[in-house]
Structures are given as C-alpha cells and as structure tokens.
Jmol script that loads the backbone (N, CA, C; Angstrom):
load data "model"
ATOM      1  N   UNK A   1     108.558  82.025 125.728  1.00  0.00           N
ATOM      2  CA  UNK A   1     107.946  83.327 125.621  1.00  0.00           C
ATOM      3  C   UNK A   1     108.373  84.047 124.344  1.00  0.00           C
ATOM      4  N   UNK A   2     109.644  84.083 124.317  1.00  0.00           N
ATOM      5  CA  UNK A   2     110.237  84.495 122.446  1.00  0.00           C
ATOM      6  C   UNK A   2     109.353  83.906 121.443  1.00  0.00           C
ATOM      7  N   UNK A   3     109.364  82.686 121.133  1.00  0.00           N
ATOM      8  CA  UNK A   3     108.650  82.170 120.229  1.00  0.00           C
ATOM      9  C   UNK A   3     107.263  82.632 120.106  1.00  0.00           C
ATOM     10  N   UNK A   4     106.293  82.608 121.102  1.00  0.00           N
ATOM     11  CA  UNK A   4     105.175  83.516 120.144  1.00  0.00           C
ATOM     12  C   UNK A   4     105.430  85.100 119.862  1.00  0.00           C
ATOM     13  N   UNK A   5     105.571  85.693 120.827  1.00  0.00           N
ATOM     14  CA  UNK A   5     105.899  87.138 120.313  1.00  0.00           C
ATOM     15  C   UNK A   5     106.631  86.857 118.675  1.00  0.00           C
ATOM     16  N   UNK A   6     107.746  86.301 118.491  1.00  0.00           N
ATOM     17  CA  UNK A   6     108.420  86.235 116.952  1.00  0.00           C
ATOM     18  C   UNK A   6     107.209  85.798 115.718  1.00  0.00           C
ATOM     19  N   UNK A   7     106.382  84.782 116.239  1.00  0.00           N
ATOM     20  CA  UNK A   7     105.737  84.179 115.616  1.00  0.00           C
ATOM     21  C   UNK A   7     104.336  84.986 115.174  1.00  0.00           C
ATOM     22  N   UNK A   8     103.613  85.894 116.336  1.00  0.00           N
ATOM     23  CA  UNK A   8     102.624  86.813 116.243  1.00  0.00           C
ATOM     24  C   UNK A   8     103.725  88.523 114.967  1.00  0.00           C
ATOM     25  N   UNK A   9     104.683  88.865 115.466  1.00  0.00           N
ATOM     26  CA  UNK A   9     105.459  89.678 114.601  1.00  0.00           C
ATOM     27  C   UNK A   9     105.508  89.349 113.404  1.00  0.00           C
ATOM     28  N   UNK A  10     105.977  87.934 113.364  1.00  0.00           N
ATOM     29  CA  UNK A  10     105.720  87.038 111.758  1.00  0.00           C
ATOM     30  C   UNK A  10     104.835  87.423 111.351  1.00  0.00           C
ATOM     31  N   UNK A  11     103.929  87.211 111.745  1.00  0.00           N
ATOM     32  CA  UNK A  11     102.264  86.689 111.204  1.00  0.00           C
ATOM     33  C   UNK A  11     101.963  88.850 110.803  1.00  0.00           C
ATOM     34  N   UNK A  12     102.055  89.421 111.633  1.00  0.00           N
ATOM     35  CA  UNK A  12     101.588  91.009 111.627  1.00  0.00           C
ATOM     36  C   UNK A  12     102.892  91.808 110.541  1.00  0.00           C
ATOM     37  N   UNK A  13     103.645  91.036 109.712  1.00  0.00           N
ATOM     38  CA  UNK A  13     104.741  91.431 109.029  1.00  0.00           C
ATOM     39  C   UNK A  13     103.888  90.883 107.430  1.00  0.00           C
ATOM     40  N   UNK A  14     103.936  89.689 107.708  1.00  0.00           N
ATOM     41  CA  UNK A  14     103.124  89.341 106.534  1.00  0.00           C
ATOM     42  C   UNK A  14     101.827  89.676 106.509  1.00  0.00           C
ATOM     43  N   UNK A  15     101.215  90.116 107.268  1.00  0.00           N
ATOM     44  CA  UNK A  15      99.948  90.585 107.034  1.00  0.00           C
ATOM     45  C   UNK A  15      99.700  92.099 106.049  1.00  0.00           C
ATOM     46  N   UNK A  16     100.690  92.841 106.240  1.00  0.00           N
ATOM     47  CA  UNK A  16     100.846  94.133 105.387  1.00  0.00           C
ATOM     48  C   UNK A  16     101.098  93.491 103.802  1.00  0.00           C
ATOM     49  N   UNK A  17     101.932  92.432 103.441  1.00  0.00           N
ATOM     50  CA  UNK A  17     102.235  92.635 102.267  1.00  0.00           C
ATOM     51  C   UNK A  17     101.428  92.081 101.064  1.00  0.00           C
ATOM     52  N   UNK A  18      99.707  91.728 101.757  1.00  0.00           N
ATOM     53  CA  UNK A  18      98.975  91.974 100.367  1.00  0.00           C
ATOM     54  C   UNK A  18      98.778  93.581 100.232  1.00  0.00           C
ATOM     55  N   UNK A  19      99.030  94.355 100.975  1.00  0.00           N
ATOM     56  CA  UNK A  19      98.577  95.730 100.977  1.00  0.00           C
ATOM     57  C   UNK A  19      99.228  96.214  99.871  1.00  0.00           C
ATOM     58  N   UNK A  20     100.752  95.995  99.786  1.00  0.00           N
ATOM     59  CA  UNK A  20     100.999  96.334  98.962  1.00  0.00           C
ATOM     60  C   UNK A  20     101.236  95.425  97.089  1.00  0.00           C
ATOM     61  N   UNK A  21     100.431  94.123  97.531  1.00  0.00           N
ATOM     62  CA  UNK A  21     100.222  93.549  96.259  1.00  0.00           C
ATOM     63  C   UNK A  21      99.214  93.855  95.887  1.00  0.00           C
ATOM     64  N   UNK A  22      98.075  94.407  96.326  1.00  0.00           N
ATOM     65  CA  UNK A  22      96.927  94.784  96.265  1.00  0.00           C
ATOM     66  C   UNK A  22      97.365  96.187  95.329  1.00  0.00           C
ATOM     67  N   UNK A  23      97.600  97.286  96.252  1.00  0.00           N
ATOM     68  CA  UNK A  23      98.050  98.138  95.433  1.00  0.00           C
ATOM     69  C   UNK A  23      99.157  98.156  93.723  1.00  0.00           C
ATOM     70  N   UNK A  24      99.318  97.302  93.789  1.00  0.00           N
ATOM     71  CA  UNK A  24     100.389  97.003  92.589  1.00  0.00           C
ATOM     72  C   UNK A  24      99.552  96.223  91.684  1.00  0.00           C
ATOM     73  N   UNK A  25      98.714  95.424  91.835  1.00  0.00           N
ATOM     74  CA  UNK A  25      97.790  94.796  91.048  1.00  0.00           C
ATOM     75  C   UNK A  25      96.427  95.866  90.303  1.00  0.00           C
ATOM     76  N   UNK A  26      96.345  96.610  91.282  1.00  0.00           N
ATOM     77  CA  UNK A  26      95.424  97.873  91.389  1.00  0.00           C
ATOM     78  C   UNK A  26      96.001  98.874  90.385  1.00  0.00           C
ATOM     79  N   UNK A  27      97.373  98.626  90.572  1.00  0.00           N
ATOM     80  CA  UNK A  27      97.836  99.873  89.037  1.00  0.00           C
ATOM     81  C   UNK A  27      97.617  99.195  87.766  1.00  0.00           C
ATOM     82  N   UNK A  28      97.623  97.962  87.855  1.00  0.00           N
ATOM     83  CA  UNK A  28      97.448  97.365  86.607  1.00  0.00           C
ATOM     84  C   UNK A  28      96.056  97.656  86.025  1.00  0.00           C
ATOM     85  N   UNK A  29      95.613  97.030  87.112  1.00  0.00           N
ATOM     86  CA  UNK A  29      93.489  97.220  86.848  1.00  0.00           C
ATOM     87  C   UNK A  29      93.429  98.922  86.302  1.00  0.00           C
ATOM     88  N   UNK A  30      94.204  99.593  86.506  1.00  0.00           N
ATOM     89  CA  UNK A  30      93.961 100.782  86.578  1.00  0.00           C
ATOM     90  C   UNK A  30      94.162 101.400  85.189  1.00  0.00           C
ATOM     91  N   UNK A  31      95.698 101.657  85.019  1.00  0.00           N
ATOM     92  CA  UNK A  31      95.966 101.301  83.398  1.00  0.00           C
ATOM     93  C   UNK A  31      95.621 100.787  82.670  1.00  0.00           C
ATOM     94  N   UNK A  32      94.551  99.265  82.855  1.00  0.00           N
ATOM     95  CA  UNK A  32      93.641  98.736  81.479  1.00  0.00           C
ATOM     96  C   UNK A  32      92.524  99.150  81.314  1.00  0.00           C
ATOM     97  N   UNK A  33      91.882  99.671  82.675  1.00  0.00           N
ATOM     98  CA  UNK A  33      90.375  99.867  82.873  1.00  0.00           C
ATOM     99  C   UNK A  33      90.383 101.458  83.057  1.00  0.00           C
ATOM    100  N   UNK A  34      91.012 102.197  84.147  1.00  0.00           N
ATOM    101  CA  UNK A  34      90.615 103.731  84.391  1.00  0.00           C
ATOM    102  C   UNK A  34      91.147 104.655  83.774  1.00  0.00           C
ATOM    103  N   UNK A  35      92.303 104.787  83.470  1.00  0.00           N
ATOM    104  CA  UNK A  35      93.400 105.715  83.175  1.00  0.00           C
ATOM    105  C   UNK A  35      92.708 106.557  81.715  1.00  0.00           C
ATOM    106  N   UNK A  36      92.009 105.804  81.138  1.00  0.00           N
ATOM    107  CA  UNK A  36      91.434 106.734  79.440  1.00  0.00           C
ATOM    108  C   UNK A  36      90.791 107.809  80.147  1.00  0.00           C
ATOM    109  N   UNK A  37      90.010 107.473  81.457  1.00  0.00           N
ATOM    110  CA  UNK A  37      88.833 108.535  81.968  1.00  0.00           C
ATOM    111  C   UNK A  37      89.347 109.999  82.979  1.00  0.00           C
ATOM    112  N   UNK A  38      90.187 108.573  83.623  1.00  0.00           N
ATOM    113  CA  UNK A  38      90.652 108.813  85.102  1.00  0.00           C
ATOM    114  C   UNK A  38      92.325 109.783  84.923  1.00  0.00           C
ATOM    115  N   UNK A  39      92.495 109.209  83.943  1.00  0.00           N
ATOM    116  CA  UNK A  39      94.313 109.898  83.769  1.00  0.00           C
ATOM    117  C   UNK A  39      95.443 108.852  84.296  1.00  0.00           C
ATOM    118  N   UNK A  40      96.347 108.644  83.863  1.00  0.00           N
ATOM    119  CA  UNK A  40      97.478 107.700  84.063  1.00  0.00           C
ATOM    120  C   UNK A  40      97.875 107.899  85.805  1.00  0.00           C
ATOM    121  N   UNK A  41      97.983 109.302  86.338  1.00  0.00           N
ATOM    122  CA  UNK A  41      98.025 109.769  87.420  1.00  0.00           C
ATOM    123  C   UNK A  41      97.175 109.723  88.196  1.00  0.00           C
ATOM    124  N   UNK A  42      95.905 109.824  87.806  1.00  0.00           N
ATOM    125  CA  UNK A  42      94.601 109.991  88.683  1.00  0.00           C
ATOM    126  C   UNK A  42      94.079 111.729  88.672  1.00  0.00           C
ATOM    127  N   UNK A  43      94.477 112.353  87.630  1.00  0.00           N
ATOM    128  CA  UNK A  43      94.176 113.703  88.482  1.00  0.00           C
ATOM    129  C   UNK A  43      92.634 114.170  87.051  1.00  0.00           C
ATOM    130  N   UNK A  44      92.813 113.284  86.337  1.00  0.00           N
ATOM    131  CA  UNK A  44      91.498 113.670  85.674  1.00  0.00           C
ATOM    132  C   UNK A  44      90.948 114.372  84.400  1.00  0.00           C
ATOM    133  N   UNK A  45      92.551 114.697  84.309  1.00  0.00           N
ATOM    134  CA  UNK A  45      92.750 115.601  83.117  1.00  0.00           C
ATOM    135  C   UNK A  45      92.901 114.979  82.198  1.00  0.00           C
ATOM    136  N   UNK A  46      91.676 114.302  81.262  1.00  0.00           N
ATOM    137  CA  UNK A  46      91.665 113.771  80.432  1.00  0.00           C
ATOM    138  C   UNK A  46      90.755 114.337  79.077  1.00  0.00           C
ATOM    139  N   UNK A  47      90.382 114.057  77.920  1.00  0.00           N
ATOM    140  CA  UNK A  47      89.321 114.456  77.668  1.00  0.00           C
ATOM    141  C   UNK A  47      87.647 113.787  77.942  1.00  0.00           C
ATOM    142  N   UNK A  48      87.930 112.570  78.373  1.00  0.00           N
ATOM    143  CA  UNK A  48      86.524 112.383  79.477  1.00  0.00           C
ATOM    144  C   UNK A  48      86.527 112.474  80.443  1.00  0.00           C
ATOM    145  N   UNK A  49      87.592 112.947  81.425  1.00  0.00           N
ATOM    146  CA  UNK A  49      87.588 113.374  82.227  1.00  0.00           C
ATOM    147  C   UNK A  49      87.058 114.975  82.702  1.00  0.00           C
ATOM    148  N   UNK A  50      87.594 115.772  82.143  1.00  0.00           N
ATOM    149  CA  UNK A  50      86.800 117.188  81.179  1.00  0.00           C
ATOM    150  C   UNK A  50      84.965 116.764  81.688  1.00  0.00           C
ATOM    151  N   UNK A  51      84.921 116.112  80.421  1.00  0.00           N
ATOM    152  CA  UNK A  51      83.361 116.227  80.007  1.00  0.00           C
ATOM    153  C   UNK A  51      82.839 115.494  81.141  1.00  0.00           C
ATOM    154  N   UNK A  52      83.365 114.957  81.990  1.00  0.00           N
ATOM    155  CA  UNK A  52      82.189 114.283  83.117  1.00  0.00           C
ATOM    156  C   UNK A  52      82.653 115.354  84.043  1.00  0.00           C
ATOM    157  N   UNK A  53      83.892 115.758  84.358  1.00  0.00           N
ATOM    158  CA  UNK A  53      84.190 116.785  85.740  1.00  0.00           C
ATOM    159  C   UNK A  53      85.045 115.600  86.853  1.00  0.00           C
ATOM    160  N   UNK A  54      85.586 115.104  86.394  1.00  0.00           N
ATOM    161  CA  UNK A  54      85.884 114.324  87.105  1.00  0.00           C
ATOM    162  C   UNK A  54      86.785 114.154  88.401  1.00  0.00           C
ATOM    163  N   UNK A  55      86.648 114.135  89.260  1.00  0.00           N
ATOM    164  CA  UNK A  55      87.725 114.318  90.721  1.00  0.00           C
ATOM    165  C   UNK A  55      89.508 114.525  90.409  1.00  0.00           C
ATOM    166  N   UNK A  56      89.862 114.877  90.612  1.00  0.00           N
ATOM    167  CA  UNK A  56      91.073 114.794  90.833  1.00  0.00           C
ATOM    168  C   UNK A  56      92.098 113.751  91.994  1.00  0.00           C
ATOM    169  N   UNK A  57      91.896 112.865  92.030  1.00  0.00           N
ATOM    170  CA  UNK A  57      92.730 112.079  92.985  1.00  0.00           C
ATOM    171  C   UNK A  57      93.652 111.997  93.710  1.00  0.00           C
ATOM    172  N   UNK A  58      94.854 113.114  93.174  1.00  0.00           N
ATOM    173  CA  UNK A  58      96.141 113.125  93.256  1.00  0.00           C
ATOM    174  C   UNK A  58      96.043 114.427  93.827  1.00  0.00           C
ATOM    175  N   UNK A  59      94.544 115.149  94.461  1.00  0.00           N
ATOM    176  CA  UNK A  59      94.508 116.506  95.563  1.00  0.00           C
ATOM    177  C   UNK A  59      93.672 115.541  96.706  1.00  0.00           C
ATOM    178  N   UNK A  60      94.678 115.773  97.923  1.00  0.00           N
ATOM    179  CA  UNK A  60      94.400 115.635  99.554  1.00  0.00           C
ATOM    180  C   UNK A  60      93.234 115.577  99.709  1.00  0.00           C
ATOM    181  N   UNK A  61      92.511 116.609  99.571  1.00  0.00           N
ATOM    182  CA  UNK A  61      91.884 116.929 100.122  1.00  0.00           C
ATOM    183  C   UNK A  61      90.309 116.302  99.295  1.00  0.00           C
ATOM    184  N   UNK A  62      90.419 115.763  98.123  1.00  0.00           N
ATOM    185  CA  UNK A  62      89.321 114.468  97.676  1.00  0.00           C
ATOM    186  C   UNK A  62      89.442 113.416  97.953  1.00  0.00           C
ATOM    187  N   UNK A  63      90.804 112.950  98.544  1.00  0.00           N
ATOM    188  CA  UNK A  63      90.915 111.825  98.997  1.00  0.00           C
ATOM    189  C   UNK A  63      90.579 111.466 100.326  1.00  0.00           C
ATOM    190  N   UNK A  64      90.826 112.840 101.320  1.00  0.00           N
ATOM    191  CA  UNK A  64      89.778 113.145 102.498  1.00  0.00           C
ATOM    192  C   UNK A  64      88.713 113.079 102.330  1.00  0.00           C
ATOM    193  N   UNK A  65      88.090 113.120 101.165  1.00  0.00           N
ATOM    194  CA  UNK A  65      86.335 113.311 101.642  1.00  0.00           C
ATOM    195  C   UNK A  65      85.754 112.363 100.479  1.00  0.00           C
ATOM    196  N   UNK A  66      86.364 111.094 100.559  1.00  0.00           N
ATOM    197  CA  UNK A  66      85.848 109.861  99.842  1.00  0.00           C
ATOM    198  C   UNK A  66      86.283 108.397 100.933  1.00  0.00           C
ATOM    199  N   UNK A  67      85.289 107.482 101.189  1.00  0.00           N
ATOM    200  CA  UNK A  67      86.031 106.219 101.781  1.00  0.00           C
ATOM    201  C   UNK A  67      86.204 105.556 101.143  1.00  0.00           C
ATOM    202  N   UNK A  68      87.010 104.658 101.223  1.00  0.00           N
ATOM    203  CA  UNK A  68      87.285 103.300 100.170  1.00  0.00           C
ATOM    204  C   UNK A  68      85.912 102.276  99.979  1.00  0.00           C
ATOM    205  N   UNK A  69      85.152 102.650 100.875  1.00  0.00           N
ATOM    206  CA  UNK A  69      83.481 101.624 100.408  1.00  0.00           C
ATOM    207  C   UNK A  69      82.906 102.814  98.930  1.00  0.00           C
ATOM    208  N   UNK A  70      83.047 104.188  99.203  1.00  0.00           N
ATOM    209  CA  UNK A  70      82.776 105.061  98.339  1.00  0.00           C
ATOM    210  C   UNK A  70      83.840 104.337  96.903  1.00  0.00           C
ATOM    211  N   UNK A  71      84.523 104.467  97.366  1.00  0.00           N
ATOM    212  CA  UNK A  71      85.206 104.149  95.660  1.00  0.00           C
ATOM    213  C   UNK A  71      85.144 102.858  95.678  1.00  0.00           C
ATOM    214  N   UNK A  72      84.850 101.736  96.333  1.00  0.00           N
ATOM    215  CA  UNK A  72      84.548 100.545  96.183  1.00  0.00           C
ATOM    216  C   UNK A  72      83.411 100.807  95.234  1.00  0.00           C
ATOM    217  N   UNK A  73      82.087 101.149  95.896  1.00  0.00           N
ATOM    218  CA  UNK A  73      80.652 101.395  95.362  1.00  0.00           C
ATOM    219  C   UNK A  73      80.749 101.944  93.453  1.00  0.00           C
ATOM    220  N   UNK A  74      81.809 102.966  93.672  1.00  0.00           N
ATOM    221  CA  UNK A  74      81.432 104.065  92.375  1.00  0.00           C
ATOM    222  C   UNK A  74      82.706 102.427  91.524  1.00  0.00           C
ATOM    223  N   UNK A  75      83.325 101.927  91.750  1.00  0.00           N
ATOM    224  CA  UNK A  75      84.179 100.921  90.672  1.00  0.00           C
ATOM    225  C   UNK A  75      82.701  99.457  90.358  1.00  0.00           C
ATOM    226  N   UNK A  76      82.032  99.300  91.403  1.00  0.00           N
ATOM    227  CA  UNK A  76      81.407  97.910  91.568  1.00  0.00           C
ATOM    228  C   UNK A  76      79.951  98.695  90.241  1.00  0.00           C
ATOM    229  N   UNK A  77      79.472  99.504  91.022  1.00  0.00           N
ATOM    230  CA  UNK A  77      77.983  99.843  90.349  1.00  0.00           C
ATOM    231  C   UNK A  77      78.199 101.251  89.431  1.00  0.00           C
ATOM    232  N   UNK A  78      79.075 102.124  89.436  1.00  0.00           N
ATOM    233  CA  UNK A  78      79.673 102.856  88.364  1.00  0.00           C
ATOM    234  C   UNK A  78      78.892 104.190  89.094  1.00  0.00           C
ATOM    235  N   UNK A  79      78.922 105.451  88.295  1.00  0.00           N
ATOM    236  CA  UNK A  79      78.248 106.409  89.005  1.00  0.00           C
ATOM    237  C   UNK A  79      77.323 106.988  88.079  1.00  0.00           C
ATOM    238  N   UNK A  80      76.211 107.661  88.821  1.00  0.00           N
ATOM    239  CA  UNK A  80      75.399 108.360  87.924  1.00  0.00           C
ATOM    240  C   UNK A  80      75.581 109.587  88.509  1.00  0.00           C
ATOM    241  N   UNK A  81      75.443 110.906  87.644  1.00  0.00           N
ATOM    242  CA  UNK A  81      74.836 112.553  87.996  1.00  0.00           C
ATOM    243  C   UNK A  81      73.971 112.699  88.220  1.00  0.00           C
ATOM    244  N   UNK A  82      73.340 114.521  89.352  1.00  0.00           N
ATOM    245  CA  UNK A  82      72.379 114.311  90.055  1.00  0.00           C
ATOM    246  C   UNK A  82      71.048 114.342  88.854  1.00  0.00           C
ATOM    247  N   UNK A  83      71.262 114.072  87.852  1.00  0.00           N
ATOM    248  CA  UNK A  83      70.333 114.286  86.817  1.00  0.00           C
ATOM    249  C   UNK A  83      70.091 112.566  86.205  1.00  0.00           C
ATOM    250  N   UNK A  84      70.747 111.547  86.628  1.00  0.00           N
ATOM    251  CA  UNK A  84      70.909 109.936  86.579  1.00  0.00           C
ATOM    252  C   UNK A  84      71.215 109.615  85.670  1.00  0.00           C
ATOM    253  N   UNK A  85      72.184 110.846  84.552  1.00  0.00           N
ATOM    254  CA  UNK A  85      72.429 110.273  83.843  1.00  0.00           C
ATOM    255  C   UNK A  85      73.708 109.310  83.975  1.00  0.00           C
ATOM    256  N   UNK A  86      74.713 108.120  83.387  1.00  0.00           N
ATOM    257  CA  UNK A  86      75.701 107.801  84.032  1.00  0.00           C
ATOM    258  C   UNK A  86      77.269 108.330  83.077  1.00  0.00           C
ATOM    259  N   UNK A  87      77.597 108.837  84.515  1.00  0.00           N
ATOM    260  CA  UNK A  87      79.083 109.438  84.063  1.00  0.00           C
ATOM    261  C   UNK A  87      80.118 108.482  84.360  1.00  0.00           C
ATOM    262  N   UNK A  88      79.921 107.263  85.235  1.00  0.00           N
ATOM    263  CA  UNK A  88      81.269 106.186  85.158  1.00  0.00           C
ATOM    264  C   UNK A  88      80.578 104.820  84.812  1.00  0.00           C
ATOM    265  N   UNK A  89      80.952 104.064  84.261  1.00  0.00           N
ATOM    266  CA  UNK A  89      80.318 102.835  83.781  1.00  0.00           C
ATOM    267  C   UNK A  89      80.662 102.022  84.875  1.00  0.00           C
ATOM    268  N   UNK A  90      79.665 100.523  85.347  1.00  0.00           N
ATOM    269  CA  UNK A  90      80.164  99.918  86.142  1.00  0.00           C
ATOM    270  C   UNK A  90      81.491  98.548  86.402  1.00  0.00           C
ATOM    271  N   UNK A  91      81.852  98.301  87.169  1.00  0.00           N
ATOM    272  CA  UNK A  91      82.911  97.055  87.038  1.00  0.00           C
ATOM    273  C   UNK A  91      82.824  96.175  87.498  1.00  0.00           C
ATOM    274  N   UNK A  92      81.584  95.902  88.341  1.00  0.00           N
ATOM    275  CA  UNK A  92      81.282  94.700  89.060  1.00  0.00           C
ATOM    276  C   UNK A  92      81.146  93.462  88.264  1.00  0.00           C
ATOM    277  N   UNK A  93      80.737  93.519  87.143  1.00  0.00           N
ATOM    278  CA  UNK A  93      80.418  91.841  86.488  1.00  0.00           C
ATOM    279  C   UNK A  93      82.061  91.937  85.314  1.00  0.00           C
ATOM    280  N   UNK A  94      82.688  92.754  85.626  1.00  0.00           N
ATOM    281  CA  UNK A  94      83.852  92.677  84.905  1.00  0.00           C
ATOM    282  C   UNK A  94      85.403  92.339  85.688  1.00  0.00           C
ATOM    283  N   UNK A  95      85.236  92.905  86.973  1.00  0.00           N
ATOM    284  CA  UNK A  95      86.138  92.591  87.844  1.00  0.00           C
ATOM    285  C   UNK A  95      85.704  92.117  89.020  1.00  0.00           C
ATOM    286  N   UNK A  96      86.543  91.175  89.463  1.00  0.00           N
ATOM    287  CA  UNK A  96      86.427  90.203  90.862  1.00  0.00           C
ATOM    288  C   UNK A  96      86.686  91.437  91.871  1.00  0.00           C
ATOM    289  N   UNK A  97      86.037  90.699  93.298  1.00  0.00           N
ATOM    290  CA  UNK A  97      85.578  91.431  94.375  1.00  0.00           C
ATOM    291  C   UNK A  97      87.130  91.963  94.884  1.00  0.00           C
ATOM    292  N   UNK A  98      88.576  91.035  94.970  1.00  0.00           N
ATOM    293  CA  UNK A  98      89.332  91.347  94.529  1.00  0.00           C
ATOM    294  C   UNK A  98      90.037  92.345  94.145  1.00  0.00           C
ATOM    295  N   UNK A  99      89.865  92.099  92.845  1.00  0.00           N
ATOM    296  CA  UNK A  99      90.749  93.229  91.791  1.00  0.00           C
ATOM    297  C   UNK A  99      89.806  94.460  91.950  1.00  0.00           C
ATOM    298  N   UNK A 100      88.492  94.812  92.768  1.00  0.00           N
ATOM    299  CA  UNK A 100      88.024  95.732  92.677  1.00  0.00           C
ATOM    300  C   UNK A 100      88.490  96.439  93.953  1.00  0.00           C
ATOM    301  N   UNK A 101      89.133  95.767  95.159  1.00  0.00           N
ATOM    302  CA  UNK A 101      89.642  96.085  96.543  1.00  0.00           C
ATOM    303  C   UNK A 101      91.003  96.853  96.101  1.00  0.00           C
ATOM    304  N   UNK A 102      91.755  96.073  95.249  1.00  0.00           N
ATOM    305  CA  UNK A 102      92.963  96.448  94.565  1.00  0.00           C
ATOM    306  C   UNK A 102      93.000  97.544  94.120  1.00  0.00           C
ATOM    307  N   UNK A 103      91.832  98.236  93.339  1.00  0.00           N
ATOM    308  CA  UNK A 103      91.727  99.153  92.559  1.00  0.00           C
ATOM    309  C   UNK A 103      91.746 100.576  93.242  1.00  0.00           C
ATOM    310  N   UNK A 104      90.589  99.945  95.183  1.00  0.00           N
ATOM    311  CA  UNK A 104      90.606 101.014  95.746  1.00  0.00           C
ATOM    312  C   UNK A 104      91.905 101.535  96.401  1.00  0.00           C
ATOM    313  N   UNK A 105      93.019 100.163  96.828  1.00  0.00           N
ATOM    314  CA  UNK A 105      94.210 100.261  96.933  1.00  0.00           C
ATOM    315  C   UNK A 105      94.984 101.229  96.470  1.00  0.00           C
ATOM    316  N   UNK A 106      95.183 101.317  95.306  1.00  0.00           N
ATOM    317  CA  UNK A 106      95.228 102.018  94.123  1.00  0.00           C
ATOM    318  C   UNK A 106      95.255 103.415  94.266  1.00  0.00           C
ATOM    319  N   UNK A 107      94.239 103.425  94.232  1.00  0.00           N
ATOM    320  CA  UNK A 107      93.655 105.217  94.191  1.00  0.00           C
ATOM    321  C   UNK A 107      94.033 105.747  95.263  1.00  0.00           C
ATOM    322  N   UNK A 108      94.088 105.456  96.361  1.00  0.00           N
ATOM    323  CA  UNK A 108      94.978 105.926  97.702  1.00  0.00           C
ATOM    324  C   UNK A 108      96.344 106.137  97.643  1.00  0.00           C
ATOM    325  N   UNK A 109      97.057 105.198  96.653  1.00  0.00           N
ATOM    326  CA  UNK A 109      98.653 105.844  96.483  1.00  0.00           C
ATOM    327  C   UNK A 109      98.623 107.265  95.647  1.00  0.00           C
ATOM    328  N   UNK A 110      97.259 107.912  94.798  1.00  0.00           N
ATOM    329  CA  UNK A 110      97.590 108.330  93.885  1.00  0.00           C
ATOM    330  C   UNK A 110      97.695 109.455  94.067  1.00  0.00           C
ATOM    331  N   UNK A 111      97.344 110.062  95.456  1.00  0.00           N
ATOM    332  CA  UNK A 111      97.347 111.811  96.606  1.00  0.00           C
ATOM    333  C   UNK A 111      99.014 111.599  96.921  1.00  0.00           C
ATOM    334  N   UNK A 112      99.436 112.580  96.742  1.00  0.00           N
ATOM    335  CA  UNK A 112     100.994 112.754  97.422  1.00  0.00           C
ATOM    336  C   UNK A 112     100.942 112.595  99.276  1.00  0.00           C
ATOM    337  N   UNK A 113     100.275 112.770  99.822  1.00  0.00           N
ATOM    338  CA  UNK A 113     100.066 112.687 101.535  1.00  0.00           C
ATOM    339  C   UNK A 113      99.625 111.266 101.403  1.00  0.00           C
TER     340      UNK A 113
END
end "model"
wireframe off; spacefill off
backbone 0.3
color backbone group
C-alpha cells in the first residue's frame, strides 16, 4: 500500500517542475523577444510601450482579467487595435508551441500576488 501512494506523490512532485522550467525558459523568451515593448519587468513603461498603451503586467488586477489562452492568442497571432491596426507583432512562426506556453508562464510571475 506505501509503494503506490510514494510512487503517485513521486509522479505529482515531478509533475510541478516543468512549471517552473517553463517559467524560467519564459524569462528568457522574454528578454530576447518582449522586454523592448513589454519592459524588463512587464509593467510597460517603455517607449513602445507608451505609444501602443500597453498593459501593465506587474498590476493584479490585469492579470485578473486576462487568461493564459488570452496571452497565449495575443504571443501566437500578435494583437491588433479596435481600428486593426497592429500594435503587437506575431510569434507563432517564430516560436514553438512550447516556448510560447513558457512565455505565458512567464507573464504570470510578473504581478506581485
């Protein structure tokens, strides 16, 4: 009876720690690819960040009202304004399905909560 319980604990122990390779790979993607737009931090204050208006990441309360398919979507196909013009370029034919999961990883460490 020990042995599976240890063995299912095993298995649900290692299951967390792509979460956090994911996220750590995701800072990388982040720093080569987002950070000019996005800010080293995530909060936006950049100078293209400025000119598009860009979210702030690193406030609660945008990170409440975005899902990770949402920032999946806006990294894979990029975003346009309600006018179509495009304010984020896309990353899908540049980054694997992957490093784009990573990325959303990522952006979730970047809210203090």
């Amino acid at each position: 009876m020990k042995t599976p319980f240890i063995c299912l604990v095993s298995l649900m122990a290692l299951a967390s720690v792509p979460l956090v390779a994911n996220a750590n790979s995701g800072e990388e993607l982040w720093m080569k690819n987002c950070k000019k737009c996005h800010g080293e931090d995530g909060d936006g204050d950049t100078v293209m960040g400025k000119k598009f208006s860009i979210r702030d990441y690193t406030d609660p309360a945008v990170q409440e009202s975005i899902t990770d398919e949402d920032i999946v979507a806006a990294v894979t196909d990029g975003l346009k304004n309600e006018k179509g013009k495009k304010v984020m370029l896309a990353f899908g034919s540049k980054l694997t399905e992957e490093e784009i999961s990573s990325v959303a990883a990522y952006v979730r460490t970047l809210s203090p909560e």
